[in-house]
Structures are given as structure tokens and as C-alpha cells.
C-alpha positions as CSV (number, residue, x, y, z in Angstrom):
1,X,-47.8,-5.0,-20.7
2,X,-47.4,-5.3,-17.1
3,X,-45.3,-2.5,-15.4
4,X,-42.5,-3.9,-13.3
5,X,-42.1,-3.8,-9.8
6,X,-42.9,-0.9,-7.1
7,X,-39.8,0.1,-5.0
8,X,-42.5,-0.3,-2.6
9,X,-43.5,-3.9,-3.8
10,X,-39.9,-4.7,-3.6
11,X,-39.0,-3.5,-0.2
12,X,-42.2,-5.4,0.8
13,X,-40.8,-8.4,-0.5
14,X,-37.5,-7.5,1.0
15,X,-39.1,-6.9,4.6
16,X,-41.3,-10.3,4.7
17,X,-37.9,-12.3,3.7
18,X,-35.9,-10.5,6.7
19,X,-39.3,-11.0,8.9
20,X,-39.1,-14.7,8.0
21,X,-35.5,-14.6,9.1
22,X,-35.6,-12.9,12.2
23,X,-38.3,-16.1,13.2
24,X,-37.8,-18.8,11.2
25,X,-33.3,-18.6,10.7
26,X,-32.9,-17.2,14.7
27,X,-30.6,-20.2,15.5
28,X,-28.5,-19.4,12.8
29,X,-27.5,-15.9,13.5
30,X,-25.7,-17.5,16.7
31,X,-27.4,-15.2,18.9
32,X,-28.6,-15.9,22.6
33,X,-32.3,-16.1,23.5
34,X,-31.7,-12.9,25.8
35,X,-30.7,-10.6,22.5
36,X,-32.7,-12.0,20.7
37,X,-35.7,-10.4,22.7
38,X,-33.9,-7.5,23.4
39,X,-33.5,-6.3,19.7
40,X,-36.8,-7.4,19.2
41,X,-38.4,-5.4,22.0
42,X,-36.8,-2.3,20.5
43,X,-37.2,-2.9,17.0
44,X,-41.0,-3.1,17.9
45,X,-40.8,0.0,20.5
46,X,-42.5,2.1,17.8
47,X,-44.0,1.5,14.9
48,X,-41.6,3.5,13.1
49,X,-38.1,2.8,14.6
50,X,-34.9,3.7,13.5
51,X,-31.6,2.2,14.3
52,X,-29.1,5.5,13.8
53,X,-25.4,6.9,14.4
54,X,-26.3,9.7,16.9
55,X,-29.5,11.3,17.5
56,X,-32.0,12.7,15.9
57,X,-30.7,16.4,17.2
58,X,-27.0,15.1,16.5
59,X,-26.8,12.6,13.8
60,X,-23.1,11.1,13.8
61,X,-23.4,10.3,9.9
62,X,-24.7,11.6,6.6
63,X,-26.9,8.4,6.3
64,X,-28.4,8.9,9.5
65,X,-29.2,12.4,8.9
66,X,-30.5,12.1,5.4
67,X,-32.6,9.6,6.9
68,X,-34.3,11.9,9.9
69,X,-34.6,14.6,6.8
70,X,-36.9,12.4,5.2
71,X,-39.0,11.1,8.4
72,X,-39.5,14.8,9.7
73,X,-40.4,15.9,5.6
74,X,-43.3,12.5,5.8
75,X,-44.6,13.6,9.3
76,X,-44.0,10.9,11.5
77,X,-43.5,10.1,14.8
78,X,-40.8,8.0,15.0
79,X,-38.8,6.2,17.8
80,X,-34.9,6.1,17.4
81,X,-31.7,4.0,19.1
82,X,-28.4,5.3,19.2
83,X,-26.0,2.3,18.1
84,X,-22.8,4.1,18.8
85,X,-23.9,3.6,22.3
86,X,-24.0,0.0,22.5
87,X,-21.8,-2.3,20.5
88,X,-24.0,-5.8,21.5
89,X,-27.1,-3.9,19.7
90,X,-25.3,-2.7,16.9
91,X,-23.6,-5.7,16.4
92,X,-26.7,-7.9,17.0
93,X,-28.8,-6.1,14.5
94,X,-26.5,-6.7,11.9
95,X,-27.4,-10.5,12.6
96,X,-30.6,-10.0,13.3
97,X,-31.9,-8.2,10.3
98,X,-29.5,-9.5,7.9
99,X,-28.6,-6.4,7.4
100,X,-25.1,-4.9,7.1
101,X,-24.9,-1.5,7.5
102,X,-26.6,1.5,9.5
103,X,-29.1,3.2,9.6
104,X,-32.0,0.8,9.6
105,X,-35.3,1.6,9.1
106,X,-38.6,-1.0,10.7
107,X,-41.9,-0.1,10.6
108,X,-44.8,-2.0,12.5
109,X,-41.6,-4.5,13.3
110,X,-40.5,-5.1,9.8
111,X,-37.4,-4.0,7.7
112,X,-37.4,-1.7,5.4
113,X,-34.0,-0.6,4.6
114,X,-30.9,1.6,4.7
115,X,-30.8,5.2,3.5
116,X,-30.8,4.7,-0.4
117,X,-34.2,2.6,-0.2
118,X,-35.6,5.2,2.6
119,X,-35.0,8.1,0.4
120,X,-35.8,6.5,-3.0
121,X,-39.0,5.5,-1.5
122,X,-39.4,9.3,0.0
123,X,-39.0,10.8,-2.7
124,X,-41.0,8.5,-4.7
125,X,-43.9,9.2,-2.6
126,X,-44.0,5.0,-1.9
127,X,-42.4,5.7,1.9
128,X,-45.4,7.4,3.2
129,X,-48.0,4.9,1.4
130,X,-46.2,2.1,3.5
131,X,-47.0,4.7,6.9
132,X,-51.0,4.6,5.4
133,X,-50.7,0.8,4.5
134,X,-49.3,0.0,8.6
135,X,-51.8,2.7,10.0
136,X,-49.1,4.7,11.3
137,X,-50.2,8.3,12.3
138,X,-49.4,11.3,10.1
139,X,-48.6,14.4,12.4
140,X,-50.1,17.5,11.3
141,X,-50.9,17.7,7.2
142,X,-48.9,17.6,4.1
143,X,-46.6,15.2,2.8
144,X,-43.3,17.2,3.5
145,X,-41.0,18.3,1.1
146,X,-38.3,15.9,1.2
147,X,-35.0,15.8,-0.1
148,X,-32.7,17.5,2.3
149,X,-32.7,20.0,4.6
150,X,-32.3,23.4,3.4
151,X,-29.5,25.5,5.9
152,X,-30.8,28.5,7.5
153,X,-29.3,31.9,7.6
154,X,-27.2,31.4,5.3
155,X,-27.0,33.5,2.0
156,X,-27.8,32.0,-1.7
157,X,-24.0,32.9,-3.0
158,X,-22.8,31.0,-0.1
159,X,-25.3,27.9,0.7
160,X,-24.4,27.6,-3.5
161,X,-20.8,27.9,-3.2
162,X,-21.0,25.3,-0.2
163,X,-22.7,23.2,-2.5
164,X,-19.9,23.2,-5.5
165,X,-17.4,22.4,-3.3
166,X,-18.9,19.6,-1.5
167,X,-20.0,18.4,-4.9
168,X,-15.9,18.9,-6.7
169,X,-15.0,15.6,-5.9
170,X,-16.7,12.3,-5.4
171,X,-15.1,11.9,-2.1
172,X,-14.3,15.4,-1.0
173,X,-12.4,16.1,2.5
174,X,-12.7,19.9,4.3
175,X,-9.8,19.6,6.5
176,X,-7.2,21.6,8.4
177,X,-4.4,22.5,6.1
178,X,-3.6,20.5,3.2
179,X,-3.4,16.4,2.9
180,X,0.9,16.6,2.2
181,X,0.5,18.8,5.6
182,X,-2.4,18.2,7.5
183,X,-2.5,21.1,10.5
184,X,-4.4,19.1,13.2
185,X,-4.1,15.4,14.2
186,X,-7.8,14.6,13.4
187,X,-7.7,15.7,9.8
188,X,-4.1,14.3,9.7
189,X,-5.8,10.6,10.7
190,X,-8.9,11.1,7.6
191,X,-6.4,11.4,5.2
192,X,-4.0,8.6,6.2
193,X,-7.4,6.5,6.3
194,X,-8.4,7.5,2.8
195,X,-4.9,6.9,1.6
196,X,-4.8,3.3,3.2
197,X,-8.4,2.5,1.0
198,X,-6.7,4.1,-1.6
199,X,-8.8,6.7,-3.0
200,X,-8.3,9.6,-4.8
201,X,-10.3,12.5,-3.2
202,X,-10.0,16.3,-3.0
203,X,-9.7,18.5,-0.6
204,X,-10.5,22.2,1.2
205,X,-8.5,24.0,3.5
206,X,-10.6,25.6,6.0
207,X,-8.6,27.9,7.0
208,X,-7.9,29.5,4.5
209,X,-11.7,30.7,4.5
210,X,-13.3,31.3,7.2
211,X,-16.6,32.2,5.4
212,X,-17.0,28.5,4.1
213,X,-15.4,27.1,7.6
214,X,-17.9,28.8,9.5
215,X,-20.8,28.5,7.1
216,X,-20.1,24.7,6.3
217,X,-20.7,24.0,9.9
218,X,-24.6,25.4,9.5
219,X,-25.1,23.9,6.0
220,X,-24.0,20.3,7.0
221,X,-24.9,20.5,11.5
222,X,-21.9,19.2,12.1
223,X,-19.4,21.7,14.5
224,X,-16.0,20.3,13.9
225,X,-13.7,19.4,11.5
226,X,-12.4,17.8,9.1
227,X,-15.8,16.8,7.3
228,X,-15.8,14.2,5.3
229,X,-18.6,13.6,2.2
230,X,-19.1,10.9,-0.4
231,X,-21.1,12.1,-3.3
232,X,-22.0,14.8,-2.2
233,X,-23.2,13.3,1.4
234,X,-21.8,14.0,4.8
235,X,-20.4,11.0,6.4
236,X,-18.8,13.1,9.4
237,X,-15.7,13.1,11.0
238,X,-12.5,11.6,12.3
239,X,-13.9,9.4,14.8
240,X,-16.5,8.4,12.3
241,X,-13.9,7.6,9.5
242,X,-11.9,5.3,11.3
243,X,-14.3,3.4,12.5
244,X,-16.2,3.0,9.3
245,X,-12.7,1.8,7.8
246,X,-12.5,-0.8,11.3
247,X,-16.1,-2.3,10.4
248,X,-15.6,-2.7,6.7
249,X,-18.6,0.3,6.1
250,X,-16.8,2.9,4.7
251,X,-14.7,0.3,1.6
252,X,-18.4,-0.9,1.6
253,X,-20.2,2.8,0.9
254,X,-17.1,3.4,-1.7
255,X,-18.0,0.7,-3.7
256,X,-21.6,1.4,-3.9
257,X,-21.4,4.7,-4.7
258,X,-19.0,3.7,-7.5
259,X,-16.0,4.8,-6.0
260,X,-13.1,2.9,-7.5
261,X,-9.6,2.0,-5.6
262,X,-6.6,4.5,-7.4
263,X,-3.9,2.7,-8.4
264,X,-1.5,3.9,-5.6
265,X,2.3,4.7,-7.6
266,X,4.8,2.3,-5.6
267,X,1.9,0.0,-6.7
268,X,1.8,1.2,-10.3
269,X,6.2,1.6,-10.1
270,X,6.2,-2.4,-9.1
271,X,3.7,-3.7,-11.8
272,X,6.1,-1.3,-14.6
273,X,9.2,-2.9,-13.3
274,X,7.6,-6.4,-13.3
275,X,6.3,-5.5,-17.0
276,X,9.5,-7.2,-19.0
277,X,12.0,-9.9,-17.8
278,X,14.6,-6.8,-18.6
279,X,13.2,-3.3,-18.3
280,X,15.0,0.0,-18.8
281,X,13.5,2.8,-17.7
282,X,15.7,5.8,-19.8
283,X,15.3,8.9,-21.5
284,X,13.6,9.0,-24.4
285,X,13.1,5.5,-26.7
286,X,15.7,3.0,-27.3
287,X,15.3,4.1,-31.5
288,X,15.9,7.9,-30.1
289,X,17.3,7.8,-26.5
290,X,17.3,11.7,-25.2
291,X,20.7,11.8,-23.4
292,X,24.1,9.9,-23.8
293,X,23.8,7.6,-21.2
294,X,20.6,6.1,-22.0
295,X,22.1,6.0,-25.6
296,X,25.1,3.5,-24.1
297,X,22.1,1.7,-21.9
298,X,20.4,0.7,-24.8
299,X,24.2,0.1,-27.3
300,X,25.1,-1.9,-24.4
301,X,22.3,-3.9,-24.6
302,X,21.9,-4.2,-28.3
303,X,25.3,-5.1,-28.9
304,X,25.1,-8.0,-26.8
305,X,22.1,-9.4,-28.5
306,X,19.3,-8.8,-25.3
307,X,16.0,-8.5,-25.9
308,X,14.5,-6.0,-23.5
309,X,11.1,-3.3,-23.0
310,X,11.4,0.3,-21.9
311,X,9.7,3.2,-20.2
312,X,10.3,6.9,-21.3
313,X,10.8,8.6,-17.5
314,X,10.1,12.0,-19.6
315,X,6.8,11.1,-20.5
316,X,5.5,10.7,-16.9
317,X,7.3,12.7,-13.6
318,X,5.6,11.2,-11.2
319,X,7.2,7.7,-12.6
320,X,10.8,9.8,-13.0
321,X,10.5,11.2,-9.3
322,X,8.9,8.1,-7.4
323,X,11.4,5.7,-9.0
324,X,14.3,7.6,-7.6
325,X,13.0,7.0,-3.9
326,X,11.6,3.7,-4.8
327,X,14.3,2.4,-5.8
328,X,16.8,4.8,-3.8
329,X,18.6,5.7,-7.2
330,X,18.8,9.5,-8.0
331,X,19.6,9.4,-11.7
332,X,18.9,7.4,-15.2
333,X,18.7,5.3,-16.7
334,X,17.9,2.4,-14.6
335,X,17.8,-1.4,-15.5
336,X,15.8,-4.2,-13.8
337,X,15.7,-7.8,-14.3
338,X,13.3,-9.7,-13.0
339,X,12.0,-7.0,-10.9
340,X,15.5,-6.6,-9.3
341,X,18.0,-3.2,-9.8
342,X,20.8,-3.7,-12.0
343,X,22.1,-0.3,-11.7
344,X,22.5,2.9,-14.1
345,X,24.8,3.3,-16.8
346,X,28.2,2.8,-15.4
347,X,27.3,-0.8,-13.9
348,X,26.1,-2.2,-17.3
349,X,29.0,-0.9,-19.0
350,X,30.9,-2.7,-16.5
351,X,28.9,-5.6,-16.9
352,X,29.4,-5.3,-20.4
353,X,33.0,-5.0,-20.6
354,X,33.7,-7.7,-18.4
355,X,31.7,-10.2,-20.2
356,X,29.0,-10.7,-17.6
357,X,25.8,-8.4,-19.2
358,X,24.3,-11.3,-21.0
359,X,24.7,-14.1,-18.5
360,X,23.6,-11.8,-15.4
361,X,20.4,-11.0,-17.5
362,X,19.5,-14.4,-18.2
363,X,20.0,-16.2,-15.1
């Protein structure tokens, strides 16, 4: 039985269809002659070039970084371009390559990939047979030990504690105070830009322990804060985050790591109220209501032939305490029609008694 395709076959295949396309499909990238060349010229600067956030001594994201971990562990020389310093290249490349996302990876001019095929391939042992394959120079001996990089001077108890608690959370932020009180503007502007993609993601005040604020700094090289890390991989800071979110990259990283959007509550309030034509949200059930007026909600109702669903606030405070400001209504029950307040208790009695329940629920 033959075995299936190589990661290696498969990027191969991968990099002669974007080779074709930086030749063969240039006109229809729609860009001009002069870029053209230029990204080609530095694409084929070195035989292994890579397109990064940062520098090798200062990579501005976790990709980036992982990246230059597994290059330095394969004993390369490699050539790199900063693309954070100039939006026509970064821009261009995308184009260019057919490629959506940074880092990029060529060797001998062609396109390998982004960070998940660099590091499957590295850690595979398939990365440095494409090096052999292109006759690309291995610097001193042995084949690196991959993976990440280890942090120095720092003790086991700690590099493992650092480890958990980047690990917590699929999408974990170490911040400055807490997300319902950030205590500097730059964390403050992560968590707003987390919240807008709607994701659910923990936290760590920093400082409120200065062992793991100073120590995180070491185990991830990165200096500031907040820090921000999907699956357990640094994707860096403020500046980093929002623009991410501005290119499309970071919903785009969320969604292949599996990250799925939270059903934010005014979201989850609307689609509750919107549930039934008439909906009561109440104390208890409408066959065992658990205070007097949702008892004379749901008589009122009964008695006047409606047909009508409910939600038991009881069973779920953050529907109780998010309705009250969503609707601006402090107390229960509460009747909607159509997805439109009715009122509380008093208002369908009223309704009720003069005659105008039934017609204002069915109009």
C-alpha cells in the first residue's frame, strides 16, 4: 500500500504552484513591474529568506519567533526582512506569493510556508532535507533541537509555573490589572479588541506577582506588557493586537487554531427575547411561578386565552442582571412581544383590566 504524502512532498507541491504564480498569474496580482522585481530581488537575496514581524534579535510576534527558533535549531544561515517596516512589501507579498499571512518562509526563491508548515516540517526532520535537497549550507554540525527555545536563568518551579499559566486558557492575556479594570491604556486597548472579536479568554494580573511579571519577560523576550498568547504561543503586544484585528490576521489565527466566537449576552438577551412572538421572562415556571407577581403575569395571560414561552431569570443571573440594563427595567417579570417591552406586572394588569391584553399582543 502506498504511504500518503510527505509534508515535504506537499509543501513541494505547494511551492511549485506559488512559483508558477509569481511568473505565470503576475498580471493578475495588479502589481506594477517595479514591485514586482523588488519583492523578487529580496525574496531571492538568500537562499533561505524569511519575511518576519521584527527581527531576528526582536521578533514582534509568536509566529515569527517560533519561526527563527526553528532556523537557528536546523543551522542555517538565513537572510530576514522586517515587514512592519514597509507596508508596500508587506502588502505586495501577500500578492505576490498568494499568501496571506506572515511570516513567510522561501528557500532558493520558492515558498515554503507560514509557521505551522515551518515547524511541522522542523520537527519532522523534512525542513532540513529541503536545506540538503536546495544545497543550502549547514553551519557547524547537528541537526538542532527544535521546538522552542528553552528560557535561561530561570528556575524549573518557575519556567513550569510560566508554562501553566500561559497554557490556562486557549487565548490567555497577562495584563495590568484585571479586564473589568484594566490599569494601563495598552492592556485596557487588548481587551476591548478581544471583546470586539468576541472571544472568551483568561487573564493574569501582573502585578499582583512580580515573580511571574518579571520572569515572563525572560521566558517569552518580550519586555512589556500586556502579552498576549494563542494556544499557548506569543503573539505580543498592544500595538501588535490591533493591528492584527485591522488586517483581518488575528480573526484569521482564531479560527485556525479553533478558537470559536462566544456568544456575547446582549447578543444571547436579543435572540431569548426574539425566541416567542410573546415571551415572559418571570420567576420560576408559568405551572409554578416563584413570586406573586409572576403568578398574576402568567393568570393574566391565561385567563385571556394567550399562548406564550417563558424564561426562568432564576436559573441563569447573568440573563436576570443583563436584562435589567438591557432593557433598563430593574424588576420582574417582564413581557415582550415581538421583541418589543411590554412592561412588568402592573402594565399587563392594566392591560388586562382594560380590555386591551389580547389585542395589543396580537397586533
Amino acid at each position: 500500500m502506498a504511504a500518503g504524502p510527505t509534508v515535504l512532498e506537499t509543501v513541494q507541491d505547494l511551492a511549485k504552484v506559488n512559483g508558477s504564480s509569481q511568473t505565470e498569474n503576475q498580471v493578475q496580482t495588479g502589481l506594477d513591474d517595479k514591485l514586482q522585481k523588488r519583492l523578487q530581488q529580496l525574496i531571492d537575496s538568500h537562499p533561505v529568506m524569511l519575511f518576519m514581524k521584527g527581527t531576528p534579535e526582536e521578533p514582534k510576534c509568536g509566529f515569527s519567533r517560533k519561526v527563527i527558533v526553528a532556523l537557528k535549531g536546523e543551522k542555517v544561515k538565513f537572510g530576514t526582512f522586517d515587514i512592519l517596516s514597509d507596508n508596500e512589501v508587506r502588502e505586495g507579498l501577500k500578492k505576490f506569493s498568494n499568501w496571506p499571512t506572515f511570516p513567510q518562509l522561501y528557500c532558493k526563491g520558492e515558498l515554503l510556508g507560514g509557521c505551522d508548515i515551518v515547524i511541522s516540517m522542523h520537527e519532522s526532520g523534512e525542513l532540513k532535507e529541503v536545506f540538503i535537497d536546495h544545497g543550502v549550507d549547514i553551519v557547524g554540525s547537528g541537526a538542532g533541537t527544535g521546538g522552542t527555545a528553552e528560557p535561561t536563568g530561570l528556575s524549573a518551579n518557575l519556567n513550569s509555573r510560566l508554562q501553566s499559566l500561559i497554557n490556562s486558557n486557549p487565548v490567555m492575556l497577562f495584563m495590568k490589572g484585571k479586564p473589568d479594570e484594566p490599569e494601563c491604556g495598552f492592556s485596557h486597548k487588548v481587551v476591548e479588541i478581544l471583546k470586539q472579536e468576541k472571544v472568551d479568554f483568561g487573564s493574569f494580573d501582573i502585578l499582583t506577582d512580580d515573580e511571574v511579571r518579571q520572569g515572563l519577560k525572560v521566558f517569552s523576550n518580550w519586555s512589556s506588557y500586556p502579552q498576549l498568547y494563542i494556544k499557548g504561543e506569543l503573539i505580543g503586544g498592544s500595538d501588535i493586537a490591533l493591528e492584527m484585528q485591522k488586517s483581518g490576521e488575528l480573526q484569521k489565527i482564531l479560527t485556525e487554531k479553533g478558537i470559536e466566537k462566544k456568544e456575547m449576552l446582549e447578543d444571547r438577551l436579543r435572540s431569548l427575547i426574539s425566541s416567542s412572538p410573546v415571551m415572559l421572562f418571570m420567576k420560576g415556571t408559568p405551572d409554578a411561578p416563584r413570586c406573586g407577581f409572576s403568578s398574576k403575569a402568567v393568570n393574566a395571560l391565561n385567563e385571556e386565552g394567550v399562548s406564550f414561552s417563558s424564561f426562568d431569570i432564576l436559573t441563569d443571573d447573568e440573563v436576570r442582571q443583563g436584562l435589567k440594563v438591557f432593557s433598563n427595567w430593574p424588576t420582574f417579570p417582564q413581557l415582550y412581544y415581538k421583541g418589543e417591552l411590554i412592561g412588568g406586572c402592573d402594565i399587563i394588569l392594566e392591560l388586562r383590566n382594560n380590555g386591551e391584553l389580547k389585542a395589543t399582543l396580537s397586533e
